[in-house]
N, C-alpha and C positions, 0 to 999 in steps of 0.2 A: 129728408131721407137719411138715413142711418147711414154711416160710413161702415169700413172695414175694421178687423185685428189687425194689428202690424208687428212684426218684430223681427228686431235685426241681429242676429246671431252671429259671432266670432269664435274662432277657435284656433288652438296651436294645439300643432302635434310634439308628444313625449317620443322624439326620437329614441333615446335608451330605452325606454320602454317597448317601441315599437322593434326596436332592433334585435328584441328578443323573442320576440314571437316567429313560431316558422313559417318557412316558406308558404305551407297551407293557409296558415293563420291570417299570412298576410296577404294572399291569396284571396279567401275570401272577403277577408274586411275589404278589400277594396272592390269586389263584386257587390257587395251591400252597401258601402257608400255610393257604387253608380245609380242601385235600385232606388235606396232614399231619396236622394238630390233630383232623381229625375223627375222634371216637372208634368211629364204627363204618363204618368205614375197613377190609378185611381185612388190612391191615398194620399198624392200629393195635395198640398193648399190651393185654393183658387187661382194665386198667383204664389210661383216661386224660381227665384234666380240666384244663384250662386257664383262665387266670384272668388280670386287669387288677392289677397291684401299686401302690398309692398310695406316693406319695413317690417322692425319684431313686435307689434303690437299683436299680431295674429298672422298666423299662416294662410287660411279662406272664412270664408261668410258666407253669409245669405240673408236676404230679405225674402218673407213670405207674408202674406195678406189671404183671409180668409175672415168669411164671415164669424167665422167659429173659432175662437181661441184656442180652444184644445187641442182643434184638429192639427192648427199651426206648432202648437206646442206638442202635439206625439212626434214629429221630426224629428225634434228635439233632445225625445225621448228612446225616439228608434235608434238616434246615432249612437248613444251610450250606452245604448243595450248590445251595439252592435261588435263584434270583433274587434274594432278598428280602437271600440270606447273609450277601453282602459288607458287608452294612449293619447286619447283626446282632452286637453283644456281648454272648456269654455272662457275665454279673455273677458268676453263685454257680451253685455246686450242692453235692447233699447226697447220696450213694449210702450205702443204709440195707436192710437187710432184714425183713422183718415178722414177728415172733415172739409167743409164750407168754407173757408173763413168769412167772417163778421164783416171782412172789410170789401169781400165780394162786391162791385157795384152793381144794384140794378140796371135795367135798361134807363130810366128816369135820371140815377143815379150817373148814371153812365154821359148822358150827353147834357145835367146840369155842371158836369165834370169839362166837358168839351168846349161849353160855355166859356164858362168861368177862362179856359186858356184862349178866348179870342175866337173863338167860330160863332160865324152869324146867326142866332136863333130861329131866322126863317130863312138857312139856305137851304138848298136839296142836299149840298156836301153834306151840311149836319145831318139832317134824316138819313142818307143815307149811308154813313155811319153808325148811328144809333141803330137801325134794323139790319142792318150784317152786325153790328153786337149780339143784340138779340137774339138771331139767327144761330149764332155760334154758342153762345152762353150756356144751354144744355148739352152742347157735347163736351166743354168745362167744367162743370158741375159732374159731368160720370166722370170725366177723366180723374178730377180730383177724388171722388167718392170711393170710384171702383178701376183703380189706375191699371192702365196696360203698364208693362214693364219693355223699356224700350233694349233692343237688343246691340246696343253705340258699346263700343268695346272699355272708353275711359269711365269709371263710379269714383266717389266720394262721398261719406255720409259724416253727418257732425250734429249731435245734439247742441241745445242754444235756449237759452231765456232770457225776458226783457228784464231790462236794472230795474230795481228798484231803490236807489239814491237816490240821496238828498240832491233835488236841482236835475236828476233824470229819471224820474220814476213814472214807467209805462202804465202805471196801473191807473195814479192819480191823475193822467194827463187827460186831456177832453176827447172826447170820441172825434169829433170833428178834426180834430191836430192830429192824431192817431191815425184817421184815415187819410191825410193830404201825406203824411208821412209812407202810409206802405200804398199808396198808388206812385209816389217817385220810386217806389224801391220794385215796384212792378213795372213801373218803365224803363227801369236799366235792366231788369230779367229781360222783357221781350226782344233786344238790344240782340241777346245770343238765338234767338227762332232760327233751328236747323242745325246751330253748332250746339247746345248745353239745352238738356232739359231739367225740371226736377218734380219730386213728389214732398209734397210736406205733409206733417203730419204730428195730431197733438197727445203729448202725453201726460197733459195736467193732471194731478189723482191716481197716474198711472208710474211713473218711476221719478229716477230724481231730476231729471230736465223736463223742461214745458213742452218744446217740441224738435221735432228730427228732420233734416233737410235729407235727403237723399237724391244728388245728382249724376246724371249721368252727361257723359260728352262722346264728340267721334273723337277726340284727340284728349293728351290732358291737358296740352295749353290751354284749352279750352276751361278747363276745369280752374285755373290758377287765372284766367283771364274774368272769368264771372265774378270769380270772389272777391278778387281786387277791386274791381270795377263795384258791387253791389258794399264794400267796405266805406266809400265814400257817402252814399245814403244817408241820411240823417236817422232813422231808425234802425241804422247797423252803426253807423259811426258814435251814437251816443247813447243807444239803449239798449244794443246787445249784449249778449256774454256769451261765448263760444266755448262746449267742451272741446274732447280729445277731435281728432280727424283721421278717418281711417279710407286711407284710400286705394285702390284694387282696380281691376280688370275684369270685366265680366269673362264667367270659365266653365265649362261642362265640368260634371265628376270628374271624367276621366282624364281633362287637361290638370285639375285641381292633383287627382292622384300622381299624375306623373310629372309636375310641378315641384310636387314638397315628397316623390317618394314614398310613395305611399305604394 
């Protein structure tokens, strides 16, 4: 199955800029920033959430996902057409698509996995973890494809590519090593079920990083708690490379507006 468009949009407001417009002005830019942002909007994307970003790397964002590129990208479009525009700096963005990954285990896959760590070939425990795998696997497969966007108030997003050095290079290394590596780095994820979730997603051919983590938490310790913890990994510890990190609060328009003054 096809995945989603993905992109993650930043922006700072030109306060002098905006400090010049009037009352009306500002008035309405921020009546059309509520109309854009809202996610159930019939011109919104399939999915869209919006968010307060701490520190000066951006003022707010948003993540949207739709099958449609464009449709994602007239938000984009409508913001800078809008009132609000001229006072708008896009900071970053991150155009990514939402996929499978490779390293997905099958069911088969799955409990020669279970094996190999010590479960008896013919117990019922094995079986009966292998078919609640099973069981579960397609609603994983949409989650990843066609992700809900979880409403947990802590986000963080960080593009990331595998090294390619001499003596760590992701690319050259065996599939089989590649996948013993991101099944321990999915074992310290599932570690946070209920406190941190995330969506990934690739942008190989699509911008200048491979792919984009986008997490969310109820707390942000929670957020400073995964990374750390997923840092020690052997496929974070020696074959990652992490860009910028931008991290925020999930935020309606109108908390966004009255946040940064708008």
């Amino acid at each position: 199955s096809n995945g989603w468009h993905c992109t993650h949009m930043f922006y700072r407001l030109n306060r002098s800029h905006w400090s010049q417009r009037t009352p009306a002005q500002r008035s309405l830019g921020g009546e059309q920033l509520a109309r854009i942002l809202d996610p159930t909007s019939p011109d919104a994307p399939t999915r869209m959430q919006s968010f307060i970003v701490s520190g000066h790397k951006a003022d707010f964002g948003m993540i949207l996902l739709d099958p449609d590129p464009l449709k994602i990208d007239r938000v984009h479009q409508r913001l800078l057409q809008s009132e609000l525009g001229p006072a708008l700096e896009p900071t970053y963005s991150f155009v990514s698509l939402t996929e499978i990954s490779e390293y997905v285990p099958s069911p088969e896959q799955y409990a020669a996995r279970l094996k190999a760590g010590g479960e008896d070939p013919g117990s019922p425990a094995l079986a009966a973890k292998v078919a609640a795998y099973e069981k579960r696997l397609p609603m994983m497969n949409t989650q990843r494809l066609t992700p809900e966007l979880p409403n947990w108030p802590a986000m963080c997003f960080y593009p990331m590519n595998k090294s390619r050095v001499v003596g760590a290079n992701w690319f050259t290394t065996p599939f089989s090593r590649r996948n013993a590596m991101m099944a321990e780095h999915a074992q310290s994820g599932m570690a946070f079920a209920g406190r941190a979730t995330q969506v990934i997603t690739v942008a190989v051919g699509m911008d200048d990083w491979e792919w984009g983590v986008t997490l969310w938490a109820r707390c942000p310790d929670y957020l400073k708690d995964i990374v750390y913890k997923m840092r020690f990994d052997e496929a974070s510890a020696k074959y990652a490379e992490f860009g910028p990190f931008y991290v925020g609060y999930v935020s309606s328009a109108e908390q966004i507006a009255e946040h940064c003054g708008i």
